[in-house]
VOPAGU-2260 file (C-alpha; in pm, 1 decimal, decimal comma):
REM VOPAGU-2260
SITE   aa  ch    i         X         Y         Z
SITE  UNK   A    0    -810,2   -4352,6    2536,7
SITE  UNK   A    1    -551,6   -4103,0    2474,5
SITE  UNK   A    2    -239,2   -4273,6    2379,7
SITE  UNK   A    3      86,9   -4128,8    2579,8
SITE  UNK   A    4     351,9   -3970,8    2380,1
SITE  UNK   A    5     697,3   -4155,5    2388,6
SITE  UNK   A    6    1015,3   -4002,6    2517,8
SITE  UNK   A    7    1132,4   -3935,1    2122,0
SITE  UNK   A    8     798,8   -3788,5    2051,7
SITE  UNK   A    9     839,2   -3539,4    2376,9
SITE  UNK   A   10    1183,5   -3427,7    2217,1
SITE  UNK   A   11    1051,8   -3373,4    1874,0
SITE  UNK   A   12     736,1   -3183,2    2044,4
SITE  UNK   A   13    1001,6   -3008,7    2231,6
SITE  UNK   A   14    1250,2   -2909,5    1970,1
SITE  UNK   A   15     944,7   -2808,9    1742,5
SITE  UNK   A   16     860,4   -2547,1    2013,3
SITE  UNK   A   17    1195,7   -2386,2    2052,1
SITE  UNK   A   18    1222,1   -2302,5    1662,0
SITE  UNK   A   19     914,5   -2182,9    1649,3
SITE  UNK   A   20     933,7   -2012,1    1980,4
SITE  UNK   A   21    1138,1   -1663,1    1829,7
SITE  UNK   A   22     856,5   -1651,4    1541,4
SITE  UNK   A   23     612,8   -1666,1    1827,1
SITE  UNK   A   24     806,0   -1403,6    2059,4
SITE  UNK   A   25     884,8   -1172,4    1745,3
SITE  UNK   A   26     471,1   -1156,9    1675,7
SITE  UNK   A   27     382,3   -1042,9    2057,3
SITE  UNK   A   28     644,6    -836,7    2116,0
SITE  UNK   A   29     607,7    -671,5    1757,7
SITE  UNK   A   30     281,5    -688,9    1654,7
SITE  UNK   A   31      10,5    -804,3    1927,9
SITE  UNK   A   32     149,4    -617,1    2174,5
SITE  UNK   A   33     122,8    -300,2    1996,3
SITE  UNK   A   34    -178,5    -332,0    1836,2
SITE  UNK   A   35    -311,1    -403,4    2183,7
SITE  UNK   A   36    -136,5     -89,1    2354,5
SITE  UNK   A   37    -244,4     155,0    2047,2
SITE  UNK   A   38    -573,0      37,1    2142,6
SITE  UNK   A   39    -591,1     127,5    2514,7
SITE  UNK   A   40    -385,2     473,3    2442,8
SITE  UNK   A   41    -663,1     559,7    2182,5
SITE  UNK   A   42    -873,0     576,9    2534,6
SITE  UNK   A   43    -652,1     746,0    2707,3
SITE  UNK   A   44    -484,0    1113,5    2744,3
SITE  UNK   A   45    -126,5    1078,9    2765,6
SITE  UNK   A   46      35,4    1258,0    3033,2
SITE  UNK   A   47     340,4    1539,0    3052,4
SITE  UNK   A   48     619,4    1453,5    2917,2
SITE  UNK   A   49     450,5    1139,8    2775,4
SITE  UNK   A   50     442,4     983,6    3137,9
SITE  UNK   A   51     127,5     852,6    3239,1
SITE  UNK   A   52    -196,5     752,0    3047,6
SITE  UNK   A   53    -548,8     888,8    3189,2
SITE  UNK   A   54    -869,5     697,3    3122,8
SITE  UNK   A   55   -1065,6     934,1    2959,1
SITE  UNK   A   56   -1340,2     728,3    2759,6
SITE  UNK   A   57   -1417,9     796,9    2417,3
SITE  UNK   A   58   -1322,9    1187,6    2460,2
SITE  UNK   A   59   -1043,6    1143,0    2167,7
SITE  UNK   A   60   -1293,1     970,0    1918,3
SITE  UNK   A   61   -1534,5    1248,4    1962,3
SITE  UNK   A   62   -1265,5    1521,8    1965,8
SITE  UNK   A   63   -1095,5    1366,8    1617,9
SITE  UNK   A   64   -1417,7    1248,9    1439,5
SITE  UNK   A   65   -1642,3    1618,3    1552,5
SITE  UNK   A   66   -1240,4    1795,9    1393,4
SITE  UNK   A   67   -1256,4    1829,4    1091,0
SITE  UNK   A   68    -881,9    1738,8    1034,9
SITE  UNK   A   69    -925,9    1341,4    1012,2
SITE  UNK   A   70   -1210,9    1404,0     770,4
SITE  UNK   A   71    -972,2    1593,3     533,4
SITE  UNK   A   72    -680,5    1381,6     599,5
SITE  UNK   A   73    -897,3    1029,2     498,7
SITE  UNK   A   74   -1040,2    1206,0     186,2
SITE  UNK   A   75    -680,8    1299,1      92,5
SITE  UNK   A   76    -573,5     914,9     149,0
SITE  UNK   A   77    -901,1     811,9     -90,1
SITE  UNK   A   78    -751,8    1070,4    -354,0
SITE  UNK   A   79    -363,9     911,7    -311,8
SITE  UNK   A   80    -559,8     580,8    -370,2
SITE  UNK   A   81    -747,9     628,8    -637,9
SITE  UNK   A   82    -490,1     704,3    -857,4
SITE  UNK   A   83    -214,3     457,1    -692,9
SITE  UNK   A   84    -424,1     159,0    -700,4
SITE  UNK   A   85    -583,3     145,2   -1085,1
SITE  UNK   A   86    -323,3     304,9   -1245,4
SITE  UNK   A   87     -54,9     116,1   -1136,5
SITE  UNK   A   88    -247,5    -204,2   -1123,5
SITE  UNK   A   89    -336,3    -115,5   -1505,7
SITE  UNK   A   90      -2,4     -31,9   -1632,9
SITE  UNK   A   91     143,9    -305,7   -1484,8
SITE  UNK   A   92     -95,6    -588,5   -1634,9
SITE  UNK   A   93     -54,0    -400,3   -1995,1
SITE  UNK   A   94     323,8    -418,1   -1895,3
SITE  UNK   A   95     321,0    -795,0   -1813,5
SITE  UNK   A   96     169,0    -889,8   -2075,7
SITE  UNK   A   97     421,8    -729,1   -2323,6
SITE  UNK   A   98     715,0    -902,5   -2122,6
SITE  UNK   A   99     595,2   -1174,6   -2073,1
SITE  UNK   A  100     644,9   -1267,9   -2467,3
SITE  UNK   A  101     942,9   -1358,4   -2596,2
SITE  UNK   A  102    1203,4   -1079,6   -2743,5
SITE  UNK   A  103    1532,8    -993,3   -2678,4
SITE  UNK   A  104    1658,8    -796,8   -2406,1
SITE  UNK   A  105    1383,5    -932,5   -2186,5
SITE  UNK   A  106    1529,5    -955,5   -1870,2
SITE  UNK   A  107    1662,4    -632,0   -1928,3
SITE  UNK   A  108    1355,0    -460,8   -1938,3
SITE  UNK   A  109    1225,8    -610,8   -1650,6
SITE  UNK   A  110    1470,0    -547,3   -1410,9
SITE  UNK   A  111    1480,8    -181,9   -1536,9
SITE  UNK   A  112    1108,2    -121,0   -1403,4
SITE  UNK   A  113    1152,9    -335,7   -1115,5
SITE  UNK   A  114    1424,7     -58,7    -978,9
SITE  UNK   A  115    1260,2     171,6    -817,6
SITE  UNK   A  116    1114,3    -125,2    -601,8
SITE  UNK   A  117    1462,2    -159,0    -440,9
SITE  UNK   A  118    1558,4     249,7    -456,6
SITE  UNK   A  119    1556,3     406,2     -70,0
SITE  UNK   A  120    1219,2     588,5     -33,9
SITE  UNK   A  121    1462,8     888,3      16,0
SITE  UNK   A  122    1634,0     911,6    -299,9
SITE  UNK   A  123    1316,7     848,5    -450,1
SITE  UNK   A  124    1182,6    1158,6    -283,4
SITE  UNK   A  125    1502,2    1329,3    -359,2
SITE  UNK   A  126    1498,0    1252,5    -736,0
SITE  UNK   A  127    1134,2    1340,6    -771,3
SITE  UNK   A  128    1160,5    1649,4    -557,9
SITE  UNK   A  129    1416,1    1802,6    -782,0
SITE  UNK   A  130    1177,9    1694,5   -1106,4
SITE  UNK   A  131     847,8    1845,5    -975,2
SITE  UNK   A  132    1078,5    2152,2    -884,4
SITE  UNK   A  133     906,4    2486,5   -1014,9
SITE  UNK   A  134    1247,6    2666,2   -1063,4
SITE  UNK   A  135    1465,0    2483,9   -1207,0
SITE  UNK   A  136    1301,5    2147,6   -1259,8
SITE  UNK   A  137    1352,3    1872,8   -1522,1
SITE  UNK   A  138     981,1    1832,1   -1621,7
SITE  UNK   A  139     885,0    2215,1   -1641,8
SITE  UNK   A  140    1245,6    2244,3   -1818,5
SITE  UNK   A  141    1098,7    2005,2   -2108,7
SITE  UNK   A  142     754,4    2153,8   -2126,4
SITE  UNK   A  143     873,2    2495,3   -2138,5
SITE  UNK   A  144     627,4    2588,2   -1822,5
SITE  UNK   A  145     598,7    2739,1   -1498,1
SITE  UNK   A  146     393,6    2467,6   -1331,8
SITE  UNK   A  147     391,2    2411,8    -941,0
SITE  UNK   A  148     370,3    2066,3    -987,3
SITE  UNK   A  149     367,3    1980,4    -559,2
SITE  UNK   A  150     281,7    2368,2    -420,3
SITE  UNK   A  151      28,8    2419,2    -633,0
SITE  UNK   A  152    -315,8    2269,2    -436,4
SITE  UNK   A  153    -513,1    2161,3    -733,3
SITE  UNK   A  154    -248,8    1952,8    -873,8
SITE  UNK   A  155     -18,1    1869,3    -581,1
SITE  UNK   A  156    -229,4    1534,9    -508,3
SITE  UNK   A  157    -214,9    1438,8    -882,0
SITE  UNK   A  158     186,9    1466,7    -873,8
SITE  UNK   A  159     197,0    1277,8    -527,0
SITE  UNK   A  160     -13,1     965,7    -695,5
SITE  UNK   A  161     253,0     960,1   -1014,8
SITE  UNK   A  162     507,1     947,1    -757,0
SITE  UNK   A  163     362,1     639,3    -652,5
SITE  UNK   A  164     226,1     488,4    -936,8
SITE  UNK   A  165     612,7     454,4   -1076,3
SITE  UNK   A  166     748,6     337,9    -715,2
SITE  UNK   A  167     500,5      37,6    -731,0
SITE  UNK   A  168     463,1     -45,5   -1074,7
SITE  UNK   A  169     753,9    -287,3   -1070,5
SITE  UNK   A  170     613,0    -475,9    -810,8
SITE  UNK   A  171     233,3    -534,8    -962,0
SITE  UNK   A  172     407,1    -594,9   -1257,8
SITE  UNK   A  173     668,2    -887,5   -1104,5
SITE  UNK   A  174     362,2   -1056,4    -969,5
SITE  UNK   A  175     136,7   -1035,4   -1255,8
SITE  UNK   A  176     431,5   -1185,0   -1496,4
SITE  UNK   A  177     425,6   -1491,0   -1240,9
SITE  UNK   A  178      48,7   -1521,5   -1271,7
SITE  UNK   A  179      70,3   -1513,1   -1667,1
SITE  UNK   A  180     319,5   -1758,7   -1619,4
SITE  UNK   A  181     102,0   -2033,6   -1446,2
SITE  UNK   A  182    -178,3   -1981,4   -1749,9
SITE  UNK   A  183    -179,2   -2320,0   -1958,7
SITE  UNK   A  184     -79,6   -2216,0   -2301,8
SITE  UNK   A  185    -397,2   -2471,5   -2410,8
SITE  UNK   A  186    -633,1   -2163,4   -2360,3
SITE  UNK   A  187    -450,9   -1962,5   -2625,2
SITE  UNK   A  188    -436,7   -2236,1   -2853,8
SITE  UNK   A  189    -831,1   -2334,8   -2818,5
SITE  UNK   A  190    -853,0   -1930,1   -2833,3
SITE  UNK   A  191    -655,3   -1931,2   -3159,0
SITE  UNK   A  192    -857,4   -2202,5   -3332,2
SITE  UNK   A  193   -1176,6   -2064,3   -3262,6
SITE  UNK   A  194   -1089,8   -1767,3   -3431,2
SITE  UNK   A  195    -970,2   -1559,9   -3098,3
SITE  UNK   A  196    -763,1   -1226,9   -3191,9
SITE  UNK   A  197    -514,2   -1132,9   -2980,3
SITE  UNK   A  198    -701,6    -849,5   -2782,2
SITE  UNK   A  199   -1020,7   -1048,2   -2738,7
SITE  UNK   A  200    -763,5   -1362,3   -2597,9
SITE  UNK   A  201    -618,5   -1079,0   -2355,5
SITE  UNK   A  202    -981,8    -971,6   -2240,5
SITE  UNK   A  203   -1189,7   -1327,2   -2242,5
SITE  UNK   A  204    -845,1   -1543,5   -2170,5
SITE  UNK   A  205    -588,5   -1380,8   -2000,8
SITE  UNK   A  206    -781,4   -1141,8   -1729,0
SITE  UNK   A  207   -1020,6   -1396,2   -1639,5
SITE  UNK   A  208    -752,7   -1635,7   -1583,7
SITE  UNK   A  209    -533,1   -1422,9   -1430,8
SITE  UNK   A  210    -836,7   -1208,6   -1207,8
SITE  UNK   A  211    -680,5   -1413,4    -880,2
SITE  UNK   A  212    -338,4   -1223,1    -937,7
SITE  UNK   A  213    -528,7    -913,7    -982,8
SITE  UNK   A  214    -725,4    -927,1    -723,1
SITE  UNK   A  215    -455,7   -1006,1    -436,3
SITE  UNK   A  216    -256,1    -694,5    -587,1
SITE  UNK   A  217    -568,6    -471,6    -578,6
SITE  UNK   A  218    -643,3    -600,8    -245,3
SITE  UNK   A  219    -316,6    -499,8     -83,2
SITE  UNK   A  220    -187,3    -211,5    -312,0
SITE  UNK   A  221    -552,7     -79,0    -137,0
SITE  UNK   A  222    -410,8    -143,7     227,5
SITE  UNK   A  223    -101,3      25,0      95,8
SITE  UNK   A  224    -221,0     339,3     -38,4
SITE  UNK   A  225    -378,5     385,5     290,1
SITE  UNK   A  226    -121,9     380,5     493,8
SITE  UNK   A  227      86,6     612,6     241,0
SITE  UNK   A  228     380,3     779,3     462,9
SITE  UNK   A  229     720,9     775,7     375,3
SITE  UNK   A  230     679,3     978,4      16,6
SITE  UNK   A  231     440,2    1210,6     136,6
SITE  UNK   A  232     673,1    1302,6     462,9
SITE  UNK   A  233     984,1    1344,6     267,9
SITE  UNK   A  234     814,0    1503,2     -46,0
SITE  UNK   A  235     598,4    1757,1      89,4
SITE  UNK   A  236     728,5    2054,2     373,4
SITE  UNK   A  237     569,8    2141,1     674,3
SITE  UNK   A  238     587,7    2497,8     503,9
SITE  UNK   A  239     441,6    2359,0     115,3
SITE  UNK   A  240      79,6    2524,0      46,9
SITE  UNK   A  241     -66,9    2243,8     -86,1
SITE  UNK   A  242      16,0    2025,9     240,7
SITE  UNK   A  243    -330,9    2023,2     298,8
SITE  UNK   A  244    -437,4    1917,8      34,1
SITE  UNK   A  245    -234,2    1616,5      67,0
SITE  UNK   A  246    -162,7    1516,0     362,5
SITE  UNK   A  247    -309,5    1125,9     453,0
SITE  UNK   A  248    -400,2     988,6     790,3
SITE  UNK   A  249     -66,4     857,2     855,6
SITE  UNK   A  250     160,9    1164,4     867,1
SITE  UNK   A  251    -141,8    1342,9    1051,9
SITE  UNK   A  252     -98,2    1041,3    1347,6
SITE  UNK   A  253     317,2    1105,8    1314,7
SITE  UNK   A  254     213,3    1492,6    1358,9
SITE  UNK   A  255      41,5    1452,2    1661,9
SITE  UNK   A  256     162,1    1143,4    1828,2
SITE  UNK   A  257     534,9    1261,1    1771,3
SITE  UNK   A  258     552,8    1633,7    1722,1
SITE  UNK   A  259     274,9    1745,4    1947,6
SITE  UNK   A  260     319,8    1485,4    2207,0
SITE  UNK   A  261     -56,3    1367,4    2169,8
SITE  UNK   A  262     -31,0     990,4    2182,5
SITE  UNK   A  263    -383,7     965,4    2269,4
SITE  UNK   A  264    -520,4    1125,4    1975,6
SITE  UNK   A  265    -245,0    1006,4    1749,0
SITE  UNK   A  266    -359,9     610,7    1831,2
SITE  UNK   A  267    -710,9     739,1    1772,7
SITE  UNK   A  268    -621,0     836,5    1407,9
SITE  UNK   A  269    -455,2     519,1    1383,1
SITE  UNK   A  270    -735,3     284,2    1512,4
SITE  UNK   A  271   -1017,5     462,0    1275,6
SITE  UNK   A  272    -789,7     396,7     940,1
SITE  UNK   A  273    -784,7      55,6    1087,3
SITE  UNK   A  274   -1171,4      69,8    1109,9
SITE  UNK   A  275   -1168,9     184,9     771,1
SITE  UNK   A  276    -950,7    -102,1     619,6
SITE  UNK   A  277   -1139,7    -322,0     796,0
SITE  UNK   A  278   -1409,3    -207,7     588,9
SITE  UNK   A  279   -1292,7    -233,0     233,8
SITE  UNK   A  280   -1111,5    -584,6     312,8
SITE  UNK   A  281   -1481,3    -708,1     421,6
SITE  UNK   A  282   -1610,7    -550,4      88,6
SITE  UNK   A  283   -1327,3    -692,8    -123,3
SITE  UNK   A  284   -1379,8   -1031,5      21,4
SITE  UNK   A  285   -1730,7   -1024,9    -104,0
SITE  UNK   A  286   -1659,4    -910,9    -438,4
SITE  UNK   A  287   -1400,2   -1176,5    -465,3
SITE  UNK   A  288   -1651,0   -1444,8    -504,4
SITE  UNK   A  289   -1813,5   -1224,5    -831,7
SITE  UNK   A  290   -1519,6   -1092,9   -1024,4
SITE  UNK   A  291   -1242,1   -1377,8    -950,8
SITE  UNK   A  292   -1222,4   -1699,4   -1149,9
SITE  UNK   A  293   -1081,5   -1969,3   -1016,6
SITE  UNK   A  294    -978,5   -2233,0   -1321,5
């Protein structure tokens, strides 16, 4: 038999629900809600003046996945990624490792790559901007070239990932130095007597070890990358040549959800790079259980 609660118990229960209760109104109102409403306007055509949704069906999926526009725009946010994600996940182990030791100035150091972390998007845009600048650039300045680092189409892309390879790096590398940290020192020293040098410690000791720190910043630098917005809006023009050839899925559903008006579509664009992350968390789940070692 159920025992009844007492009249304390009621006011705890009570209590409990009315701190939790703006946690619990902040996720529907800003995240189920929308999710739910991006949904039903990714059937839908919206009306003038964005008044007004019409039913139509699957006509946007058909219209955005026959156009050849998402198909460029998700190969685009592949390229972003594939340079974001191992490079900076790369660099930032090799750099976690070094400061993770024990030399002067340490903290220093750290801090210094962990800036651009807490720079405004903007001024990161800014700064960068005037650096990939063909005229009167810094970089092309110090080369002694004439390079079109972002209008130039076959190397736009590449600039755009080193862009945001250095915004994140200070990040990974944060979290990787607090994963190093939680590795018992008694694997180096068993590593040390057996003979271990100190590369074959960093590949047989410290990745395996450290793989479940890896793999969460792999796992979400992915989600990330593919939702890349903010540097590619504010980098690249509406007017730049190599827009195109840049250009992810995100600032295409800004284009046409906020410029052209076309909600419908735009929450189309949205739910199919959902799809899409779906995907690749399902497939990095399943890896997890091959490449991560838990000690």
């Amino acid at each position: 038999m159920k025992r009844k609660m007492t009249k304390a118990e009621k006011t705890e229960a009570r209590w409990c629900w009315f701190f939790i209760a703006p946690t619990m109104i902040g996720l529907v109102v800003l995240n189920f809600y929308p999710i739910i409403n991006t949904v039903w306007q990714s059937f839908c055509e919206t009306g003038d003046f964005g008044r007004g949704n019409t039913f139509v069906g699957l006509k946007n999926y058909i219209d955005v996945l026959s156009g050849g526009e998402f198909w460029i725009s998700l190969w685009n946010t592949f390229k972003y990624a594939l340079i974001e994600v191992p490079f900076s996940v790369c660099i930032a182990l090799v750099l976690a490792v070094l400061l993770n030791r024990k030399m002067r100035g340490r903290s220093v150091y750290r801090t210094i790559y962990f800036l651009p972390m807490v720079a405004a998007p903007a001024a990161v845009a800014m700064v960068w901007k005037w650096l990939f600048n063909q005229q009167y650039g810094l970089l092309n300045h110090i080369f002694g070239t004439d390079t079109a680092w972002i209008s130039d189409p076959k190397i736009a892309w590449v600039s755009i990932g080193i862009i945001g390879v250095w915004s994140i790096l200070g990040y990974n590398m944060v979290l990787m130095i607090g994963g190093l940290q939680e590795i018992p020192r008694d694997y180096y020293e068993a590593a040390s007597i057996d003979g271990a040098t100190g590369i074959r410690q960093f590949f047989y000791v410290t990745i395996p070890l450290l793989s479940p720190t890896i793999f969460f910043i792999v796992q979400t630098r992915i989600i990330g990358a593919l939702q890349q917005f903010d540097l590619i809006y504010m980098v690249m023009d509406t007017s730049n040549p190599a827009l195109g050839k840049v250009e992810t899925v995100v600032p295409v559903f800004y284009r046409y959800a906020f410029t052209y008006g076309n909600k419908g579509c735009g929450a189309t664009f949205v739910i199919l790079l959902l799809l899409v992350i779906l995907a690749l968390t399902v497939l990095c789940q399943k890896a997890e259980k091959k490449w991560v070692f838990y000690n």
